[in-house]
TORKE-730719 format. One record per residue: z, x, y of N, C-alpha, C in turn; residue in three letters. Coordinates in steps of 0.1 Angstrom, whole numbers, plus 5000, padded with zeros to 4 digits. Layout:
ZXYZXYZXYALA;...
This chain:
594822620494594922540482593522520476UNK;593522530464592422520453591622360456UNK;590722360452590322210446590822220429UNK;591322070429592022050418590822020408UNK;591322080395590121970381591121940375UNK;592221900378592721800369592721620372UNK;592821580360592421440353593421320367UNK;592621240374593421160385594321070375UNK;594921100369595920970361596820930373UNK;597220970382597720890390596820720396UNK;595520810395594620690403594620540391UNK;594620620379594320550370595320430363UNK;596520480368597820430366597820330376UNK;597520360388597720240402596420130394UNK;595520160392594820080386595220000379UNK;595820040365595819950357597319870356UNK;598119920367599319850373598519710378UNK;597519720389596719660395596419510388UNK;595819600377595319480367596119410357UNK;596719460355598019420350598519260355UNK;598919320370599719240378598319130380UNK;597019170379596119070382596218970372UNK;596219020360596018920347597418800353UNK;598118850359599718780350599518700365UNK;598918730375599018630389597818500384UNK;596918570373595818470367596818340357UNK;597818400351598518290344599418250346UNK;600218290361601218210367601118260383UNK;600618170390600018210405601818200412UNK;602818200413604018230419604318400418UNK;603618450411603918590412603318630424UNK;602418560434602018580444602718520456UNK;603618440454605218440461606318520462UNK;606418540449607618680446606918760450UNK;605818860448605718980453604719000465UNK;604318900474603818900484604118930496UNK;603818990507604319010520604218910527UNK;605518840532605418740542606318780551UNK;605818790561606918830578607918720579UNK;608118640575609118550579610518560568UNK;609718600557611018610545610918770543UNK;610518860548610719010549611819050538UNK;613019000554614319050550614919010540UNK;614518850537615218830522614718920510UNK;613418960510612619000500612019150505UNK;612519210509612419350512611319440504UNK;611419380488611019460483608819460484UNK;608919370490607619280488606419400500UNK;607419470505606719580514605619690508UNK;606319700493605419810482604919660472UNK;605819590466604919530458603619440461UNK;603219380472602219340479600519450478UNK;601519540472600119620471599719640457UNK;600019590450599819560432599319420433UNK;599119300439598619210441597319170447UNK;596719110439595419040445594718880441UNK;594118850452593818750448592318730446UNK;591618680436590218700433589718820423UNK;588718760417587418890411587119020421UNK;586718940437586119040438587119120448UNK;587819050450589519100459590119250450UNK;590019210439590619340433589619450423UNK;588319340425587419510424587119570434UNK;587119480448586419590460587419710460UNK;588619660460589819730458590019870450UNK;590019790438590119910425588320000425UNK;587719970430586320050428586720180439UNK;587020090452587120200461588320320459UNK;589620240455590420330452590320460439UNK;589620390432588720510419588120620428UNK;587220580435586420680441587120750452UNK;587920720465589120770474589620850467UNK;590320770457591720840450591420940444UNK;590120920437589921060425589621190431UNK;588921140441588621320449589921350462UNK;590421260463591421290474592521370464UNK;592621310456593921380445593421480444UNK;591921510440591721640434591621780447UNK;591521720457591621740467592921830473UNK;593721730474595221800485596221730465UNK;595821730457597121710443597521570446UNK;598221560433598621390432599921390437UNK;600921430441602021400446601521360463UNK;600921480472600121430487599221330483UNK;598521260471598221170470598321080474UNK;599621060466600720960465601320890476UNK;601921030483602121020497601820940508UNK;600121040508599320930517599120780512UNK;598720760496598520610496599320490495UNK;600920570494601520460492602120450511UNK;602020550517602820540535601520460541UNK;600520500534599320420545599620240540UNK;599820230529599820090527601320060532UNK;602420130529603620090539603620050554UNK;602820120559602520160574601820000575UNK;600520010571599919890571600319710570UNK;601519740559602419630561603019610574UNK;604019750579604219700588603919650599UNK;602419700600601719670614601519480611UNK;601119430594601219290595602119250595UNK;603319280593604819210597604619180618UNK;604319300626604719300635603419170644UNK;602619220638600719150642600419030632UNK;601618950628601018870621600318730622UNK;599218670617598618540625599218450621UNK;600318430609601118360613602418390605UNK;603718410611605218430601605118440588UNK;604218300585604218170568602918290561UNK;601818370569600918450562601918530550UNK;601218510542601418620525600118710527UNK;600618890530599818980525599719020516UNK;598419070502598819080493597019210493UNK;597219310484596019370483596719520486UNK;595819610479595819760483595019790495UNK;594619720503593419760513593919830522UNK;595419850524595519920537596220040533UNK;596320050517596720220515595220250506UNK;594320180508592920210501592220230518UNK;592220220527592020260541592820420540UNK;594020420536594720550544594120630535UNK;593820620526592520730515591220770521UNK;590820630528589020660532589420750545UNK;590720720554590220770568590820870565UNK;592020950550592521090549591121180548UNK;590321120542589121180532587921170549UNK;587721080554586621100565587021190574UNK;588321230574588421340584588721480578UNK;588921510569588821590559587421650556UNK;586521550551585721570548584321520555UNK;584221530569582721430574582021420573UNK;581121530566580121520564579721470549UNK;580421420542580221380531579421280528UNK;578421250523577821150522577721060508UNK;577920890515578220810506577420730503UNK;577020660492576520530492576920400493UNK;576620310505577120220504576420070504UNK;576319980493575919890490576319790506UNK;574519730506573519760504572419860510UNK;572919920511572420040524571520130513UNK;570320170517569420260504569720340505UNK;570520410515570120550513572020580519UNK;572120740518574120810520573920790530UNK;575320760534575820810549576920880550UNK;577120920563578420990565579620920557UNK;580421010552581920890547582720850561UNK;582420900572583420820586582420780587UNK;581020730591580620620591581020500580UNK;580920490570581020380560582220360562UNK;583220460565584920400567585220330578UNK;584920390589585120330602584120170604UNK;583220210597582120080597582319990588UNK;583120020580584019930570584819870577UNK;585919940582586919880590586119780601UNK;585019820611585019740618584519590617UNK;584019600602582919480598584419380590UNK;584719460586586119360578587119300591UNK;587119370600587919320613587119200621UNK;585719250619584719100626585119010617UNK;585219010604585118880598586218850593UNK;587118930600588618880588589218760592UNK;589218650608589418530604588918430593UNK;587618470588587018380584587218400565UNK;587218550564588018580550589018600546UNK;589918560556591118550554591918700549UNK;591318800559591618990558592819000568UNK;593919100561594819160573594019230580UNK;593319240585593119370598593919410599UNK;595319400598596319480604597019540593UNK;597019530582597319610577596119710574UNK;594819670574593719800571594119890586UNK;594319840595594519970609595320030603UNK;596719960600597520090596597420160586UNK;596820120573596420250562595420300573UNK;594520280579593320370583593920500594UNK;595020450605595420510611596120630605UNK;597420630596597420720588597220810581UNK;596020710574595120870567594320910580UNK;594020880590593720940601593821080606UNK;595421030609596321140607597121290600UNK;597121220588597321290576595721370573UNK;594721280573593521380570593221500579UNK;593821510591593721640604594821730602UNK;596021650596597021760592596921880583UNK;596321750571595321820560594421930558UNK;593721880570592221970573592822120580UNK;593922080585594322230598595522330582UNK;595922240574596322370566595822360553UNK;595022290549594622320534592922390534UNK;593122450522591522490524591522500510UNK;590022450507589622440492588222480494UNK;587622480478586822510478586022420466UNK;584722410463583922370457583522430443UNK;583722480430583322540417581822490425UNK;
């Protein structure tokens, strides 16, 4: 398979879904009830397994979010195409729900954020691609993209009592694109213009 040059409108559309749903949780904060993931009302609200990931809370909650998913998303699309995109980022953020349904710190927790199908992007792409080098604030200089990913993951897991982070749902997007990035790697092959 080719490297793609066509236009990520898929990435662009999760985006401004994103923002969207951000403005309208800014002028009535119950939309973070209705479409939130809580393990104890799951089953009543079923649907809160995908919509939880169009939700955020904060400025910088849904730019770390939307910045990283721009950058993941645009080369991974161009990458393996926007349908395997899609794939991977909406099963890694499924996946990752359900690891917080099953690992949750508490029933009454609401998960809300793309972070764990914005994980199943970084760890499709760090295993795909490792030697890639990134920049990552505040760091001067690239690093590997499975260092920044994996070193992402482990720094958001140190402090996720205290910022109130699923870790569990970032393992499960990360595990995924884990996975998917080796399946990736063993049959697709592209190339560079």
């Amino acid at each position: 398979m080719a490297y793609r040059g066509s236009r990520p409108t898929a990435v662009w559309i999760i985006i401004a879904l994103n923002l969207l749903l951000f403005i309208a949780t800014l002028i009535n904060g119950n939309i973070i009830l209705l479409l939130g993931l809580q393990p104890i009302s799951f089953l009543a609200r079923p649907w809160t397994i995908v919509t939880n990931l169009f939700i955020h809370s904060g400025v910088w909650h849904i730019f770390a979010n939307m910045i990283t998913l721009y950058f993941f998303g645009s080369f991974l699309s161009r990458l393996i195409g926007i349908p395997r995109f899609l794939l991977v980022y909406f099963a890694g953020g499924i996946l990752g729900n359900i690891v917080f349904i099953l690992l949750p710190p508490s029933p009454f927790s609401i998960a809300i954020g793309a972070s764990g199908a914005v994980f199943a992007l970084g760890g499709a792409l760090a295993v795909m691609m490792p030697r890639l080098r990134v920049f990552v604030f505040p760091i001067p200089a690239p690093i590997p993209l499975w260092i920044a990913v994996i070193g992402g993951f482990i720094i958001l897991s140190i402090f996720s009592p205290l910022l109130g982070i699923a870790w569990q749902a970032h393992l499960g997007g990360l595990v995924l694109g884990l996975v998917v990035g080796y399946i990736f790697r063993r049959r697709v092959r592209y190339f560079y213009p």
